[in-house]
C-alpha positions as a printed Julia matrix, in Angstrom:
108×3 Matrix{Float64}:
 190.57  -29.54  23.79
 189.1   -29.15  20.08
 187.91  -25.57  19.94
 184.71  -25.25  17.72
 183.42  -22.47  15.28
 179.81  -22.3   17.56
 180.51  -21.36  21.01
 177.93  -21.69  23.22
 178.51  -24.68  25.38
 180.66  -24.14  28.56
 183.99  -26.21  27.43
 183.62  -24.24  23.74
 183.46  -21.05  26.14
 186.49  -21.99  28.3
 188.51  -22.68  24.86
 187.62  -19.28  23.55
 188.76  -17.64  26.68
 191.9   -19.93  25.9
 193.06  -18.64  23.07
 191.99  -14.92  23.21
 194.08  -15.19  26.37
 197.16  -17.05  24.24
 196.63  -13.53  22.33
 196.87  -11.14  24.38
 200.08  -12.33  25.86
 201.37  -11.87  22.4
 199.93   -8.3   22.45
 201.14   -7.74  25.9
 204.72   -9.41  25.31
 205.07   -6.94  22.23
 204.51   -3.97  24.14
 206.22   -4.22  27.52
 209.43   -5.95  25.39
 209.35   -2.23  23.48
 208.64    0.02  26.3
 209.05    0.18  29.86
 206.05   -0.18  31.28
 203.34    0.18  34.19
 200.51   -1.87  34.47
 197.67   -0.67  36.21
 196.1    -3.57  38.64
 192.72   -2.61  38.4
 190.14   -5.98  37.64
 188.17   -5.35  40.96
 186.5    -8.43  42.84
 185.15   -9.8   39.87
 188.64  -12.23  39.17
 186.51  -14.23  42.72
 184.26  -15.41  40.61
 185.92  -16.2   37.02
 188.41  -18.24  38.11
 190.4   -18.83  34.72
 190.96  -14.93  35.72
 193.76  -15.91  38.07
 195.41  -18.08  35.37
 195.63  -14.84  33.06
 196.99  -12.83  36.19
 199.14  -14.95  36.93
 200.83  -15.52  33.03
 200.74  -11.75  32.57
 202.48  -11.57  35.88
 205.17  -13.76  35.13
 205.52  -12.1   31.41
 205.89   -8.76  33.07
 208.12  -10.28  35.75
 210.61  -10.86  32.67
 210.62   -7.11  31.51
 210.6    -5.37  35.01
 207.2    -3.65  34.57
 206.06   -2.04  37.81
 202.63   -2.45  39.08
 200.45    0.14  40.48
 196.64    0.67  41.61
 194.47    3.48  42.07
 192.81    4.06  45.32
 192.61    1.57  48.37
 192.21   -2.05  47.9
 188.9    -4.68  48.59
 188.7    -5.98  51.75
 190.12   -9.47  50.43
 193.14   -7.47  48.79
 192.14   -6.71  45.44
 192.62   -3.58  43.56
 189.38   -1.39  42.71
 187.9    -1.26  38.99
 187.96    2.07  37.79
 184.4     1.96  38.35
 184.39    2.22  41.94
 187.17    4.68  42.18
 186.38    8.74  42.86
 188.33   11.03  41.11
 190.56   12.37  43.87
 191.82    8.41  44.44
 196.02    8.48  44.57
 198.48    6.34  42.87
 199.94    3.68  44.67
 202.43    0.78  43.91
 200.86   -2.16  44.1
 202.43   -5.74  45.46
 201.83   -7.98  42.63
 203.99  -10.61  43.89
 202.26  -10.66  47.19
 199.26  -10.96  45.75
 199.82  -13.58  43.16
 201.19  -15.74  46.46
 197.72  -15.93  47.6
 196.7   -17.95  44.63
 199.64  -20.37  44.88
């Protein structure tokens, strides 16, 4: 797809997301390649109803897969498995590793 300067329709939109997302991996390779890292899972319910949200989990996944990042989240999960935004968490919430690969199998 031909991404455009004026991006207002919904296939200009889902380009845009495209390459902002090609980005960030670059961002993201940079640092975990430099550091060893932790990501904090932490979108919330909201990746339900974005779906190209999965498809950027799941690439950052498999990029962090290569550097042996470890995964945690804050506080206890959705109901449907998915770790609370920041948002919704009280300030007494504990650290806890979080099962990335189990989770990404339920999109597969």
């Amino acid at each position: 797809m031909k991404c455009t300067k004026r991006l207002l329709s919904p296939p200009s939109l889902e380009c845009a997301v495209e390459q902002i997302h090609r980005n960030n991996l670059k961002f993201i390779e940079q640092i975990i390649s430099e550091h060893e890292t932790t990501i904090w899972a932490a979108w919330g319910t909201l990746i339900e109803k974005r779906p190209y949200l999965t498809k950027c989990l799941i690439d950052i996944y498999n990029l962090s897969s290569n550097y042996n990042c470890n995964w945690v989240n804050i506080g206890k999960k959705s109901n449907n498995g998915h770790p609370h935004h920041p948002l919704y968490l009280g300030s007494n919430e504990l650290v806890d590793k979080f099962k990335i690969r189990e989770y990404i199998e339920k999109f597969k």
